[in-house]
C-alpha positions in Angstrom: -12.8 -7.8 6.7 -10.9 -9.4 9.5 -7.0 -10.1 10.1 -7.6 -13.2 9.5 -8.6 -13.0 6.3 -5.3 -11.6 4.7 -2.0 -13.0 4.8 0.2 -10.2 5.8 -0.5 -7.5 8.2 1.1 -4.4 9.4 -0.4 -1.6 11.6 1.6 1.5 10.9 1.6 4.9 13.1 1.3 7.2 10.2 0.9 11.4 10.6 -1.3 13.0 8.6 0.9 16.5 7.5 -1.6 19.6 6.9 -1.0 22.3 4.2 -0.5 24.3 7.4 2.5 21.9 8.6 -0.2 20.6 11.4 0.4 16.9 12.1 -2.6 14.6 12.7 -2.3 10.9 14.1 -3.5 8.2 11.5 -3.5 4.3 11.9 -2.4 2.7 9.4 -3.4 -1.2 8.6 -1.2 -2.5 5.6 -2.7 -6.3 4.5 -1.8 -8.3 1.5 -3.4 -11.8 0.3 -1.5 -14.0 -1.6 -4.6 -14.3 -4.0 -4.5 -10.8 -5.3 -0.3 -10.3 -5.0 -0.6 -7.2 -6.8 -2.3 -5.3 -4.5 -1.7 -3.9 -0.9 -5.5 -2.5 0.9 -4.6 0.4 3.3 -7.0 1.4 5.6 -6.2 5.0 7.0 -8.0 5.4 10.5 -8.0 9.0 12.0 -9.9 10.9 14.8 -13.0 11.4 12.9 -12.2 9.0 9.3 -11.6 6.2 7.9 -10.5 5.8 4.0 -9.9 2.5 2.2 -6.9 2.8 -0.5 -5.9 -0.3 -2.9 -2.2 0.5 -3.5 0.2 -1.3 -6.0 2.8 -3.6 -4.1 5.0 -2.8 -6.3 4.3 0.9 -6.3 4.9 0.6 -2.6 8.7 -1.1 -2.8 9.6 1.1 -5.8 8.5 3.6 -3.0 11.0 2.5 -0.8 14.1 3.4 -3.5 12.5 6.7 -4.5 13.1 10.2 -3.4 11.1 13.4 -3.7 12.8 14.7 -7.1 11.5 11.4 -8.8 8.8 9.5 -6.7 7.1 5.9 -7.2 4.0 6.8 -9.4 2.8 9.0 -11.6 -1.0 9.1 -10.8 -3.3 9.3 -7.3 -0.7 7.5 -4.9 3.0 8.6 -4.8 5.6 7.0 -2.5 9.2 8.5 -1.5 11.8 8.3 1.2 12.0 11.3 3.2 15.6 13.2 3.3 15.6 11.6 6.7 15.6 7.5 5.4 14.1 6.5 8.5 10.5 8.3 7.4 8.4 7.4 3.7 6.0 9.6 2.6 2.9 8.6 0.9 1.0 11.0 -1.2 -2.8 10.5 -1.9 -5.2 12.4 -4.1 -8.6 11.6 -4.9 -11.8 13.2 -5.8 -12.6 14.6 -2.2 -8.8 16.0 -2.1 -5.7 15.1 -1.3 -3.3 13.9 1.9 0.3 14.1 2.5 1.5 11.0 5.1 4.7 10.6 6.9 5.3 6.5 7.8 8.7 5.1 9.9 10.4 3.3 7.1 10.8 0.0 9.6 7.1 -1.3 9.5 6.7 -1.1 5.4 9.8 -2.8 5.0 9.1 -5.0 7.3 5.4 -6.0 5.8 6.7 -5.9 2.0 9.4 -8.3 2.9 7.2 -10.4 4.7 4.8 -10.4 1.6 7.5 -10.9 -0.8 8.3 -14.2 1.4 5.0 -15.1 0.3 5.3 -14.1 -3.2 8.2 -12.6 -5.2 7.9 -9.0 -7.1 7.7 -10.9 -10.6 6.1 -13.5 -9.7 2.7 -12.4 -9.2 1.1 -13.5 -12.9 2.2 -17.2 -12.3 0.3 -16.8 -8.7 -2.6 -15.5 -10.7 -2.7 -18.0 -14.0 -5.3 -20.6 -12.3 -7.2 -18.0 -10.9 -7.9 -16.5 -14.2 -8.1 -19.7 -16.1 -10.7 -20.7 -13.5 -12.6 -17.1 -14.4 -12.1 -17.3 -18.1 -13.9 -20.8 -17.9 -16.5 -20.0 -15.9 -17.6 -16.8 -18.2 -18.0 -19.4 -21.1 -19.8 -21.7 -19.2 -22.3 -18.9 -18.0 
């Protein structure tokens, strides 16, 4: 997919932090459409990968009030402010492992406001209602 094709977009310099404390570089590209306000697609781009990730927006700015003693999420993605508030850390697990990614603060604020602009944590269903009125009458036309 191109830029264009989403709403919002942020390109974070994220660090990819090794069980053995070794850091690894990792582009980060953040993009939100205002058709599926739910969800944030992050695409994690490393010296030799690439792995697509569909994170909760909310998950994300819950992320951004959490800490390490009680993170945002309970399942495969976790999100916390580091003890230093200008770093967020995202934890990842998945069937080929797991990741532990350090993020400057700034740029996620900066892209969840800027989707929030778009649409407002709550409003999301009321974004969605023709979309899925639309679906529902087209599965009992088929």
């Amino acid at each position: 997919m191109t830029q264009s094709s989403y709403d919002v977009v942020e390109v974070v310099a994220m660090q990819l932090i090794g069980s053995d404390a070794s850091v690894i570089p990792v582009s980060t590209e953040l993009s939100f459409r205002t058709s599926d306000p739910y969800t944030v697609r992050a695409v994690f781009t490393g010296p030799h990968t690439m792995s697509t990730w569909l994170l909760g927006r909310e998950l994300l700015s819950l992320g951004m009030l959490a800490s390490a003693d009680a993170p945002a999420g309970t399942g495969d993605v976790q999100v916390w402010r580091d003890e230093d508030p200008d770093y967020t850390l995202v934890s990842l697990n998945g069937v080929e492992g797991s990741a532990l990614l350090a993020a400057p603060t700034e740029p996620i604020t900066r892209f969840l406001a800027a989707t929030e602009a778009l649409v407002p944590l709550g409003a999301e269903s009321a974004r969605m209602e023709s979309e899925i009125t639309a679906l529902i009458a087209a599965l009992l036309t088929a």
